[in-house]
Structures are given as C-alpha cells and as structure tokens.
Backbone bond lengths (Angstrom), bond angles and torsions (degrees), N, CA, C in turn:
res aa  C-N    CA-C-N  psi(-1)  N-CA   C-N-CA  omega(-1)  CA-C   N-CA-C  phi
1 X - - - 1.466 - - 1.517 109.14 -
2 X 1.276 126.78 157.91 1.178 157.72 -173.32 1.372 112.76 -55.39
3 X 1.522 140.30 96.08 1.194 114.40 -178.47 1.627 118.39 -68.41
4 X 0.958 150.75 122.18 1.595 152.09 162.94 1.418 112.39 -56.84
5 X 1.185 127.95 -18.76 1.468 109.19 169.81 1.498 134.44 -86.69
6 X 1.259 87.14 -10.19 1.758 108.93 157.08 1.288 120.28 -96.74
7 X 1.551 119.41 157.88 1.371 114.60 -164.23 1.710 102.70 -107.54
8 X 0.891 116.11 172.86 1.475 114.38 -175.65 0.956 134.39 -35.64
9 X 1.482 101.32 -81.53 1.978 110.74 157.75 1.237 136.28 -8.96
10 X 1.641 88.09 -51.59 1.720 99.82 -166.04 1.325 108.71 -83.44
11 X 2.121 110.23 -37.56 1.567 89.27 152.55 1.011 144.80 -91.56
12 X 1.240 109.07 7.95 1.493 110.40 167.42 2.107 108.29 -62.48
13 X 1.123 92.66 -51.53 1.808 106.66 -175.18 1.505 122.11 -44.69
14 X 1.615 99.37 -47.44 1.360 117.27 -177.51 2.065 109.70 -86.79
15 X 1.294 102.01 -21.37 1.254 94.30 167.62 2.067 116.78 -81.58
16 X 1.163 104.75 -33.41 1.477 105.43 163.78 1.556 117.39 -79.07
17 X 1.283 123.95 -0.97 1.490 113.72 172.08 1.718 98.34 -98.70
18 X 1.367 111.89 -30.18 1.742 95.60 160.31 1.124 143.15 -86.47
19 X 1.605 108.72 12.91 1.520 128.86 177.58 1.830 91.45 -95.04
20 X 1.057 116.89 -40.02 1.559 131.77 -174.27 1.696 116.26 -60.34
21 X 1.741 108.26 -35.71 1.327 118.14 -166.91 1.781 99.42 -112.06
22 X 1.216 115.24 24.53 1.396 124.75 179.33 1.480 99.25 -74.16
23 X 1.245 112.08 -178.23 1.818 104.06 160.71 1.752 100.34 -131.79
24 X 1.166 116.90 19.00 1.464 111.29 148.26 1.433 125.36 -97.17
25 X 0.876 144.82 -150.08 1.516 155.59 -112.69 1.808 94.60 169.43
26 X 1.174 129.14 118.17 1.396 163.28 -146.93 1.736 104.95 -158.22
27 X 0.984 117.83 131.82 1.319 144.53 166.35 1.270 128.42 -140.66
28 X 1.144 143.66 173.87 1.340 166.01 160.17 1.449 128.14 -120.29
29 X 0.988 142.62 96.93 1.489 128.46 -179.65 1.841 100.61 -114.72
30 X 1.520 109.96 169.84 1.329 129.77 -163.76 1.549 116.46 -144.89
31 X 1.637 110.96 80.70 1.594 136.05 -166.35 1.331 84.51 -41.35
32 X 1.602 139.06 -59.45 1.308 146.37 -124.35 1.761 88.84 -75.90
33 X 1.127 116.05 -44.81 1.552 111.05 -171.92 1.260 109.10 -83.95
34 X 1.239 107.94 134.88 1.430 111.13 166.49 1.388 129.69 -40.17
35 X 1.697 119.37 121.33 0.864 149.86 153.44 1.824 98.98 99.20
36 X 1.404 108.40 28.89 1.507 105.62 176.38 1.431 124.44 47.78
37 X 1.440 106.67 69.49 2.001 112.73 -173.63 1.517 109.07 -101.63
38 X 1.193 87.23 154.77 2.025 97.44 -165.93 1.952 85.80 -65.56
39 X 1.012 107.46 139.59 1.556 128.13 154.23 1.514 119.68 -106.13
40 X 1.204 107.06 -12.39 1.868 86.09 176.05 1.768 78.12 -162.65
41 X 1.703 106.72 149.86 1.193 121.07 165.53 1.737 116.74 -155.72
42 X 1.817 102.18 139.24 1.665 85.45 -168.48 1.427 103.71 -85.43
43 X 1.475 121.75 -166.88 0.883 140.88 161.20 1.715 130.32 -44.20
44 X 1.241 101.09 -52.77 1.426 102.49 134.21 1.619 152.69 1.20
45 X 1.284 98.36 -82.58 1.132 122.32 161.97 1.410 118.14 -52.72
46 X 1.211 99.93 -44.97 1.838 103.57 177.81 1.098 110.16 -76.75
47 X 1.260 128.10 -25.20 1.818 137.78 -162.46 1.868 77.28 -75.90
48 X 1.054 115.22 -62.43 1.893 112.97 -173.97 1.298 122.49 -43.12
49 X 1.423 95.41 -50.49 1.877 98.79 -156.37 1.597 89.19 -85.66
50 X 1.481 121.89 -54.78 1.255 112.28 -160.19 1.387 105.83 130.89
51 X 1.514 130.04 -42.50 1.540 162.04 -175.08 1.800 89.78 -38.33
52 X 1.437 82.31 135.74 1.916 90.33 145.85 1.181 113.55 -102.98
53 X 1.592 116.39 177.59 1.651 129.04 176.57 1.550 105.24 -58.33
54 X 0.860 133.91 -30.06 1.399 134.34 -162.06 1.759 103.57 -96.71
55 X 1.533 96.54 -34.56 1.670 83.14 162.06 1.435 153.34 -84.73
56 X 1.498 94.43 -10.52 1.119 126.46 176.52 1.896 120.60 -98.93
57 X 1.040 113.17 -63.73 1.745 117.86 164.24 1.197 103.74 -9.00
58 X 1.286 152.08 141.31 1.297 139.16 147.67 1.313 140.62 99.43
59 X 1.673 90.28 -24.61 1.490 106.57 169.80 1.827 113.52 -98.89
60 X 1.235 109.83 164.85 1.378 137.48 134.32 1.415 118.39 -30.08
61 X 1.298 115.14 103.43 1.822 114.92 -169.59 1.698 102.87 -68.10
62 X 1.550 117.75 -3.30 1.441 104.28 175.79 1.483 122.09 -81.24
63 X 1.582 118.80 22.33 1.318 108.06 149.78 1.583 138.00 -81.32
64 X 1.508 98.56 26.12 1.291 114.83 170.20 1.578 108.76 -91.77
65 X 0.950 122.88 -32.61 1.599 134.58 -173.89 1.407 99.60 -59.22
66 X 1.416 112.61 148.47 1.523 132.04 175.84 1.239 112.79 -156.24
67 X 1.577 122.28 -163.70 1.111 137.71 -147.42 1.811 107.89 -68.47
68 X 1.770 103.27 -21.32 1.028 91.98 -151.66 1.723 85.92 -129.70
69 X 0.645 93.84 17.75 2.268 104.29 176.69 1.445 95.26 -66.11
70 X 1.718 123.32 119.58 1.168 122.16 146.60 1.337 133.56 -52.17
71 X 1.554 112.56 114.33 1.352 126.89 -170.53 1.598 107.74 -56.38
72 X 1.678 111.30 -34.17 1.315 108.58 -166.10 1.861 111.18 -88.17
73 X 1.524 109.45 -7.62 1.524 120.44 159.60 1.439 104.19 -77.63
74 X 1.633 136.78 -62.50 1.343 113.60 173.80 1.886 134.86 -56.52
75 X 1.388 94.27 -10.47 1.371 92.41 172.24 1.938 122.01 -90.05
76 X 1.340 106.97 -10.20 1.601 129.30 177.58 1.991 81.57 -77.12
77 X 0.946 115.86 -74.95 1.671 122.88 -165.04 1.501 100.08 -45.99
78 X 1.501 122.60 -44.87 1.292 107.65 -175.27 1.701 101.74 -74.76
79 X 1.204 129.92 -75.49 1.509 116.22 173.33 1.446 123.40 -14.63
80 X 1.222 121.56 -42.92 1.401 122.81 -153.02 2.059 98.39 -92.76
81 X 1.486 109.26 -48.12 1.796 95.73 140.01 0.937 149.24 -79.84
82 X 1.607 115.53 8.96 1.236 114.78 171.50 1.940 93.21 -95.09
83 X 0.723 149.64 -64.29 1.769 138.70 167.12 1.727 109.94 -59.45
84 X 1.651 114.83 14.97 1.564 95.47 160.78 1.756 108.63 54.40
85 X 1.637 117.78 44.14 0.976 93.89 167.32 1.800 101.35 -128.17
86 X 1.104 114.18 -177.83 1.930 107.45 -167.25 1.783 74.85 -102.80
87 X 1.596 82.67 144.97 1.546 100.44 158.93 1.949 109.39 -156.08
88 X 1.063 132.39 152.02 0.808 149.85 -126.36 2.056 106.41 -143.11
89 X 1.482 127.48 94.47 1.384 105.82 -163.53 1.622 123.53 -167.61
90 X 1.168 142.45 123.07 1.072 126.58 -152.17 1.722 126.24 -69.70
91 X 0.834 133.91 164.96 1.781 120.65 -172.62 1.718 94.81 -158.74
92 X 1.214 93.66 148.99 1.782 105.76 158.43 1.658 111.11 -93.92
93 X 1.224 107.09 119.71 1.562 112.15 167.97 1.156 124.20 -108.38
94 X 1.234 129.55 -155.02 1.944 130.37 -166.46 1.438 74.21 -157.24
95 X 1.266 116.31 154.53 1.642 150.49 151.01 1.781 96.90 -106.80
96 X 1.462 82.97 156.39 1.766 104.76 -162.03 1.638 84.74 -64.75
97 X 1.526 161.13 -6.97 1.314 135.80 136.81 1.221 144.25 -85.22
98 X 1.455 84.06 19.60 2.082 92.27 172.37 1.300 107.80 90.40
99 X 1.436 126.61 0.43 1.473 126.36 170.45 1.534 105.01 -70.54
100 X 1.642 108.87 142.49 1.628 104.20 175.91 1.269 87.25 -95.66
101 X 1.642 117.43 157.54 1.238 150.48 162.66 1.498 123.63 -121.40
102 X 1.375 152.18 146.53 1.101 166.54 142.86 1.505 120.14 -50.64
103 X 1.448 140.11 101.84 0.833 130.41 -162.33 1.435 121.89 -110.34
104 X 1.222 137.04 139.70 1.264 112.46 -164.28 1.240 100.11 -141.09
105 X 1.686 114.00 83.06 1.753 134.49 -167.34 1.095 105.51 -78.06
106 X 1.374 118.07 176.59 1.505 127.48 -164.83 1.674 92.78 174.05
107 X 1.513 116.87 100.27 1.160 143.03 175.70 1.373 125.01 -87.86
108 X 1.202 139.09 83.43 1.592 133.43 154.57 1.402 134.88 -124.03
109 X 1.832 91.22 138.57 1.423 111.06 176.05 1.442 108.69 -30.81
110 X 1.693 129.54 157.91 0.995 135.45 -175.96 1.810 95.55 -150.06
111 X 1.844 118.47 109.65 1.345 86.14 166.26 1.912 113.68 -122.16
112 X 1.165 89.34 141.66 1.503 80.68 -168.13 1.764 110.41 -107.49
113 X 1.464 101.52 126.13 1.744 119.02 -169.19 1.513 106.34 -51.88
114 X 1.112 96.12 -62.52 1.625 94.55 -174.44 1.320 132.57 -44.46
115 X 1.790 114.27 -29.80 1.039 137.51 -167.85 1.679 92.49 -108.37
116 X 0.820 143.57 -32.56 1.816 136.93 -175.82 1.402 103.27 83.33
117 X 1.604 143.26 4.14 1.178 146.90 176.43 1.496 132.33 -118.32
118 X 1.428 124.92 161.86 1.134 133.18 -170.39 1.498 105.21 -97.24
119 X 1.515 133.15 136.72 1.291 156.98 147.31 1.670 115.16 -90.75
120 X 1.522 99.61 150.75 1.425 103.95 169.17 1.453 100.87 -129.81
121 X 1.789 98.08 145.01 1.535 109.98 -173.30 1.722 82.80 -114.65
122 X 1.478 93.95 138.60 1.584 110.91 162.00 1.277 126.81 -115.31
123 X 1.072 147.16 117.29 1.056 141.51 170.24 1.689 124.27 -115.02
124 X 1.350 109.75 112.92 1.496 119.91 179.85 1.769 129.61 -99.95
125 X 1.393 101.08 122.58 1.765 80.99 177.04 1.769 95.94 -133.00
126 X 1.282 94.70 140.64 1.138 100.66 -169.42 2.187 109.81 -76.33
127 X 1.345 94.59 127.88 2.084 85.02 -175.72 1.695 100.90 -135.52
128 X 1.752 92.21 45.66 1.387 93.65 165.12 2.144 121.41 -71.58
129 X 1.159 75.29 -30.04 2.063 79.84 165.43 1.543 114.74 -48.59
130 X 1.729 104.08 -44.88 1.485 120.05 -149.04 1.892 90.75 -73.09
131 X 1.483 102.34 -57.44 1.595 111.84 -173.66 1.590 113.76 -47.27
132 X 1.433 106.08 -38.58 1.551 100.05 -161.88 2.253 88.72 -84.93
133 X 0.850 115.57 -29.91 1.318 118.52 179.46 1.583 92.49 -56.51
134 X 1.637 133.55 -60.91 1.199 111.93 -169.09 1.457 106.43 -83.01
135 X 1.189 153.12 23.37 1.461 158.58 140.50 1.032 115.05 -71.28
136 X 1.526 112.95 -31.26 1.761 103.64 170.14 1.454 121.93 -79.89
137 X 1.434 106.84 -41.01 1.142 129.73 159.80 2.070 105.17 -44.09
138 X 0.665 119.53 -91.87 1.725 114.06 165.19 1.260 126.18 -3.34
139 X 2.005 95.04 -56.40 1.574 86.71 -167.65 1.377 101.48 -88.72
140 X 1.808 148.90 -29.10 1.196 159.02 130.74 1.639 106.85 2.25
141 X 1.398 108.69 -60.93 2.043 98.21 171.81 1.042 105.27 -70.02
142 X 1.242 138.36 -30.78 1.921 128.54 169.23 1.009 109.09 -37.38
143 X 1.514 110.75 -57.08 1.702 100.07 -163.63 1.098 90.65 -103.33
144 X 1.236 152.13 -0.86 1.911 120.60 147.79 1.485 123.04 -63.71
145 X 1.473 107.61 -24.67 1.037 122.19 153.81 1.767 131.17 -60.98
146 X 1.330 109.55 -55.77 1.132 101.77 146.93 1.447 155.01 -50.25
147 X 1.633 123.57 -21.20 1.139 141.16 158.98 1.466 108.38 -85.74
148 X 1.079 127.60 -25.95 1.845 124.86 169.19 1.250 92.75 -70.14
149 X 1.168 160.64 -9.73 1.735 145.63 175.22 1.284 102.92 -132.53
150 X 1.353 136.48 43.33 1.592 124.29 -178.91 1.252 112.55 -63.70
151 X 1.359 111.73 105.22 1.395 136.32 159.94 1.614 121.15 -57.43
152 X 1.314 124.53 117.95 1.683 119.70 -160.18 1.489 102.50 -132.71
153 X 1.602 106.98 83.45 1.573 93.75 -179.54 1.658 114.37 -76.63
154 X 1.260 116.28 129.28 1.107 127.20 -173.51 1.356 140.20 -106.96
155 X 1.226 108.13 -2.53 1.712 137.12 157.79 1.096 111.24 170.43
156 X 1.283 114.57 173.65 1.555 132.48 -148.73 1.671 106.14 -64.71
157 X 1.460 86.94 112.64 1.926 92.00 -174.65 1.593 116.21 102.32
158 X 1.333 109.00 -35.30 1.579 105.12 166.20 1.174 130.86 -117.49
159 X 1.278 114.06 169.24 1.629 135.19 169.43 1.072 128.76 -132.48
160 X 1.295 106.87 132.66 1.668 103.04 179.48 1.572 115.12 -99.16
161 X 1.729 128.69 132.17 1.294 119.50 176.04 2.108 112.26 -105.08
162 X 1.072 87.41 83.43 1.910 67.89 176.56 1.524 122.15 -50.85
163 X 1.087 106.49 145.22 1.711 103.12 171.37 1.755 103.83 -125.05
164 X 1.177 92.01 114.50 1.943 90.78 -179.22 1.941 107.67 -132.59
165 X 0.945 75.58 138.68 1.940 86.70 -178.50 1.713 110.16 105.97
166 X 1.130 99.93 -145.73 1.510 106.14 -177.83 1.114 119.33 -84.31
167 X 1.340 147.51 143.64 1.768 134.75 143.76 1.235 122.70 -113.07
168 X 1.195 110.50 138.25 1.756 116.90 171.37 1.653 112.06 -118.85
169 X 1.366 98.06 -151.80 1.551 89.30 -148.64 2.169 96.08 -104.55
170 X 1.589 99.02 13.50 1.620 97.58 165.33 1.197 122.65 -116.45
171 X 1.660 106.35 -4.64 1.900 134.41 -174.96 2.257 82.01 -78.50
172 X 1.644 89.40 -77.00 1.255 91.99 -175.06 1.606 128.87 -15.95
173 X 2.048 103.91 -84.46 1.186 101.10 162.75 1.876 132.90 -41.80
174 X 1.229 105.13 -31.26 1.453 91.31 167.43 1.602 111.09 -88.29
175 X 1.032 125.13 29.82 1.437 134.47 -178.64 1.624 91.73 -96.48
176 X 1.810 106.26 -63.76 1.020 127.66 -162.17 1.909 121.20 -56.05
177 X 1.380 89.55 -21.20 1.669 99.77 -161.70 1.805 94.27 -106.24
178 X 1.215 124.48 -22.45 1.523 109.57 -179.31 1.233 90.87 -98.75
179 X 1.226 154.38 1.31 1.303 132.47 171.33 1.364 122.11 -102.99
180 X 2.005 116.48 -9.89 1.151 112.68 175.77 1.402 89.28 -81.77
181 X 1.377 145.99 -42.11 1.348 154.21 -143.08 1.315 98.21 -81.31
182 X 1.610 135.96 -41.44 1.380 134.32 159.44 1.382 120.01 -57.52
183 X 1.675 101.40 -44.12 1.465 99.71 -160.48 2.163 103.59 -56.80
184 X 1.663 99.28 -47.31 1.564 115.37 -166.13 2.062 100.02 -62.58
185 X 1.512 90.87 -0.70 1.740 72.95 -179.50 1.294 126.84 -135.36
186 X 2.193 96.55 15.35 1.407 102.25 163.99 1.610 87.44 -109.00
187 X 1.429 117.82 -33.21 1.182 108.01 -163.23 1.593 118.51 86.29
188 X 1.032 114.19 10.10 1.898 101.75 175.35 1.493 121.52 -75.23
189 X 1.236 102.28 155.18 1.258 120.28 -166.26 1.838 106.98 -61.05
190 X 1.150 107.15 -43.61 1.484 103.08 -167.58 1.651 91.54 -140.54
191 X 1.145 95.97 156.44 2.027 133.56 -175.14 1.616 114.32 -134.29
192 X 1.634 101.72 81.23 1.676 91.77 162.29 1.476 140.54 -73.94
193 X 1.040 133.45 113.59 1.076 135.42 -169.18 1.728 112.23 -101.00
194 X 1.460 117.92 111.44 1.159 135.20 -133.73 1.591 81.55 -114.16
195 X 1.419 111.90 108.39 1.677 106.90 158.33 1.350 130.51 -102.48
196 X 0.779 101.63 1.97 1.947 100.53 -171.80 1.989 109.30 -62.98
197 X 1.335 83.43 -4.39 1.780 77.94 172.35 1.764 124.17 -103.90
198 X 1.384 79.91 -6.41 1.658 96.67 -178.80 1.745 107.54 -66.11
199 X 1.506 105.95 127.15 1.817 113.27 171.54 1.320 127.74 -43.00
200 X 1.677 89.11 -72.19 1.136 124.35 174.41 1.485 142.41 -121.73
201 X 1.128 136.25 -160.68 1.209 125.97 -173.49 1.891 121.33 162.19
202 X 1.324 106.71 124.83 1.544 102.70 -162.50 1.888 93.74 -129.75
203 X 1.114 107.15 179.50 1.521 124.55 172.31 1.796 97.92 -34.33
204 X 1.375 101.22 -79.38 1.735 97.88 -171.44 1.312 120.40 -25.34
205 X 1.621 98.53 -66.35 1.457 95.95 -170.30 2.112 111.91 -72.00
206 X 0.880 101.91 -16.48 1.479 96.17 -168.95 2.265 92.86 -69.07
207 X 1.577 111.01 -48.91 1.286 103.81 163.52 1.360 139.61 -44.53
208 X 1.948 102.49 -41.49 1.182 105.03 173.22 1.848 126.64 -54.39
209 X 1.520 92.04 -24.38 1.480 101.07 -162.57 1.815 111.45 -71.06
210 X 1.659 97.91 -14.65 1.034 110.64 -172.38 1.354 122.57 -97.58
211 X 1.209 91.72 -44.49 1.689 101.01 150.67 1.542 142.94 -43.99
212 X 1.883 95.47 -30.81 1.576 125.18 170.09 1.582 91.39 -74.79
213 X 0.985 133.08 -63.45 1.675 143.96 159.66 1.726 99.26 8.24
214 X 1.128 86.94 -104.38 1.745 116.50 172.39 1.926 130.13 -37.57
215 X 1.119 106.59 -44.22 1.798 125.54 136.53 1.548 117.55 -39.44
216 X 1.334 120.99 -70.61 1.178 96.40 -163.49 1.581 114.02 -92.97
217 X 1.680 99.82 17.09 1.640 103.66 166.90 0.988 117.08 -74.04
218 X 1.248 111.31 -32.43 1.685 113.31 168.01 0.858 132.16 -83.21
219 X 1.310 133.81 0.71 1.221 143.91 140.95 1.617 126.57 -73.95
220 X 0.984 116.02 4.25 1.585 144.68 -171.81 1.961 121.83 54.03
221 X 1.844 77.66 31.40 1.924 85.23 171.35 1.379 114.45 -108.78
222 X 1.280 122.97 124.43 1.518 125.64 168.36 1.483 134.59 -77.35
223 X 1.470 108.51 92.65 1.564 100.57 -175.71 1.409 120.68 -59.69
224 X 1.812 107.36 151.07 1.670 90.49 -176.28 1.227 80.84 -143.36
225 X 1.427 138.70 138.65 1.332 156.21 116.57 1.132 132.83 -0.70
226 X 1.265 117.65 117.19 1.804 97.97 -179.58 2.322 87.23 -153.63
227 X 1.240 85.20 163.31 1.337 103.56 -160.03 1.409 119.25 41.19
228 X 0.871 118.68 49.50 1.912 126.71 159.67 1.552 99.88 -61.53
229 X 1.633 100.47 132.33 1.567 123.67 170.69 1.711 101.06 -93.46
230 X 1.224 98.08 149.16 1.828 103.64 171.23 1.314 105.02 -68.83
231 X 1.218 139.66 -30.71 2.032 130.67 158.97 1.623 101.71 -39.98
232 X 1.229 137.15 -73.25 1.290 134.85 174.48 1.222 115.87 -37.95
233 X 1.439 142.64 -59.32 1.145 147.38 -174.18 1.722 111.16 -64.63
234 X 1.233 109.87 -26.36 1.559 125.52 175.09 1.030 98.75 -88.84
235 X 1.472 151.72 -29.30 1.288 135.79 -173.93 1.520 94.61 -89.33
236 X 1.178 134.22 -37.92 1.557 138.46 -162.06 2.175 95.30 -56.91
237 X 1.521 79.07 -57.07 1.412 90.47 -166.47 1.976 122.74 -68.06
238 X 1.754 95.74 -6.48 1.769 104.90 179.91 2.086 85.59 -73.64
239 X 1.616 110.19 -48.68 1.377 101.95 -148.29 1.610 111.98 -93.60
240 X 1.736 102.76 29.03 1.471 116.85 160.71 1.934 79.57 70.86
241 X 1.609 132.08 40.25 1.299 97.22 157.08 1.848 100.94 -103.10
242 X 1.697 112.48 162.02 1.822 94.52 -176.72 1.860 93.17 -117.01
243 X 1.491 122.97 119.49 1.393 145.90 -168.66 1.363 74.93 -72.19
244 X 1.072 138.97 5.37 1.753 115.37 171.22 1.380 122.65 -96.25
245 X 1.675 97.05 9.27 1.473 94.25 157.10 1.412 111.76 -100.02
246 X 1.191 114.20 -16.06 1.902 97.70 172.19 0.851 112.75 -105.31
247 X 1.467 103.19 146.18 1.727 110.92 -175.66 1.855 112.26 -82.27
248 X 1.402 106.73 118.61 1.184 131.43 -172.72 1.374 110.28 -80.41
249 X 1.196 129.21 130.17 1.813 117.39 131.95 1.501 118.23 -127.71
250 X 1.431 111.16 176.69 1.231 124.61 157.02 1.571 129.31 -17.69
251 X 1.412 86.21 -103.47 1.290 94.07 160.59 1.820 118.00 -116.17
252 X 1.773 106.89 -155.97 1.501 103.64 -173.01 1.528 95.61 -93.73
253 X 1.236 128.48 -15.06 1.374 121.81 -170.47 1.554 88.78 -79.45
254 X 1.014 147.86 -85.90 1.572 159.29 -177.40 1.792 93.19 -16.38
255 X 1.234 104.11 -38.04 1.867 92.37 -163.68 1.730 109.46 -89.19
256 X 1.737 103.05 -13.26 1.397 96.07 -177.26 1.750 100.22 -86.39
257 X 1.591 119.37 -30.65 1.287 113.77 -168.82 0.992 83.21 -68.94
258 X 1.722 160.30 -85.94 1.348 138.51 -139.06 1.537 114.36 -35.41
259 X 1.705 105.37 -57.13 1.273 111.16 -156.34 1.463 103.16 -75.71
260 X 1.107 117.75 8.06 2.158 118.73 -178.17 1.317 93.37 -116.31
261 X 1.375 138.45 6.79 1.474 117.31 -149.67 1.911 78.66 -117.37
C-alpha cells in the first residue's frame, strides 16, 4: 500500500528506482496497441538483454528469440496472452549480441480500473548459471553411471561386465538399462558377467540376474556367468531358481576360450 506521507512524485520515483536496482528484468507491455510493445522496462532488463531504451520501447519482446528458442515455449506465451492468463516458464533467449541466455519469465495479466484495460507485467531473471550447473550435473551421473556398469568388450562378439561391491535394487536396475541399451547397439553375441567381486547378494538381485538373462535374449545376446560362489548357487537353489539354465564358468578367462575355441 501507498505510503501517504509522501507525496506522489517522490513515490512514484523511489518506487521505479527500486524496480531499476532489482537484479531481474521488469517490463511492461500494452495488449491494447498493436502487436503488444513493451511500454516501460527497468534497468534490469537491459543489464540482461544488452538492449538500449530506444531499442526496446515499442517493440515486441520477441526480439529475444533465436535460432534455438523453443517454438513450443513461444506458442504456451502466446496462448497464455492471448486468454490473459499468468504463466510462469523457462525459454532460451539471445541478448542484443547473440549470447544465448536462459530465461526464467513470469507473465501477468494486469487490469487497471481506471483505465478499463489489461497490462502485462514481465518479469525476467536470467538462470543460465543454474541450467548449465544442472547439465553438468546430468552429464556427471552418466559417467557415474557409466563406471557402475563398465562394459569391457573383449573380442570379437564379446564383453565382459565385472560386478564388484554391493548391489541393490537401484544399482541393479541401472545395471539392467545400460546394458540392454549397449548390448542393442553393439549387438554382440555374448555378455560375461563376472561375479566373483560381488559382496553380497539376496533374492532380488539373484532374480534380477535372471531377468537380465531373458532381456538380452531378445536382443540376441547370451548372458553367461563366470565366477559364481557356492552362496549364489545356494541361494538360487533355496528360491526354487535352477543355474542350469545359465551357462556358468569358472572364471572369465575359461568362458572366453570356450566361446573362441
């Protein structure tokens, strides 16, 4: 609310010098004029785009859009002012030197009584830091992900997967999903799966393994076993599963000379 002990001016002045010293991006636009042009923008805004007052006033805020602006984010923004409703959403933009930025808008209707019309308030903050932080973050579980299933093709047609340490039942499934996704896109014939490094081992995973079994048959890869402990083979055999459907060996050296011989 309005303080009354100040007179207009002054709040009018001091309320636009703290719209000005924000560190977002503030606009104004005006539906009533053709083609919806920014009418007021703080300082802000310019600190983002790059824009002067003269380039911006008057226009269409879609000279932020570029090569790489999702069409299906500018078409949510046009709907959402064309029915006057606030929506809130991320976008790729351009600054007036061709740098992309991350935008993180926030659109609302404005209607003002006195005037009988609708305004739009914009507000932009740029969270291009934030995006590339979660892209690193992204590509960083790849390759933790990738080193939790190291895949070792080891001659023509196979691979060897060691499994060493513990597994549970979210190691597993991500066991399960980079190795059908490798297996379907080298295509080799056979996948050893090397246990003698494995800790432990309960019902799940002893199923899962079997389940991995059956997966990459359909994909036309044959899992084969190699360093099985007699704890595994005793647990297989408490939960009625029979290891005499997978082909077992010793070790991984023993399973590649079969399969080359």
């Amino acid at each position: 609310m309005k303080n009354h002990l100040i007179n207009d001016s002054i709040y009018y002045s001091l309320l636009e010098k703290a719209i000005d010293h924000t560190r977002v991006g503030a606009i104004i636009t005006d539906p009533n004029q053709s083609d919806n042009p920014i009418i007021y923008a703080n300082e802000g805004f310019r600190y983002i785009t790059g824009y002067d007052s003269e380039e911006i006033l008057g226009h269409n805020c879609r000279f932020l859009q570029g090569e790489q602006t999702d069409e299906r984010a500018i078409q949510q923004l046009r709907e959402a002012i064309q029915h006057r409703k606030s929506i809130t959403i991320e976008v790729l933009n351009y600054k007036k030197d061709g740098t992309p930025f991350w935008n993180e808008l926030h659109i609302d209707p404005v209607y003002m009584e006195a005037e009988g019309q609708y305004y739009f308030i914009g507000v932009q903050k740029d969270i291009s830091a934030q995006k590339h932080a979660e892209d690193d973050l992204t590509t960083y579980m790849k390759e933790v992900s990738a080193l939790s299933t190291p895949i070792v093709p080891i001659a023509e047609g196979i691979s060897v997967l060691p499994i060493i340490g513990n597994i549970d039942g979210e190691r597993l499934n991500l066991i399960t999903d980079n190795i059908t996704s490798k297996m379907a896109e080298t295509q080799h014939e056979y996948l050893i799966m090397e246990l003698s490094g494995l800790n432990s081992y309960d019902e799940e995973i002893i199923r899962g393994i079997y389940r991995l079994k059956d997966i990459l048959q359909l994909l036309g890869t044959e899992l084969i076993i190699a360093g099985i402990s007699p704890g595994l083979a005793l647990q297989s055999a408490k939960i009625n599963l029979d290891l005499s459907s997978l082909k077992t060996f010793p070790t991984v050296k023993e399973a590649i000379e079969m399969h080359q011989s």
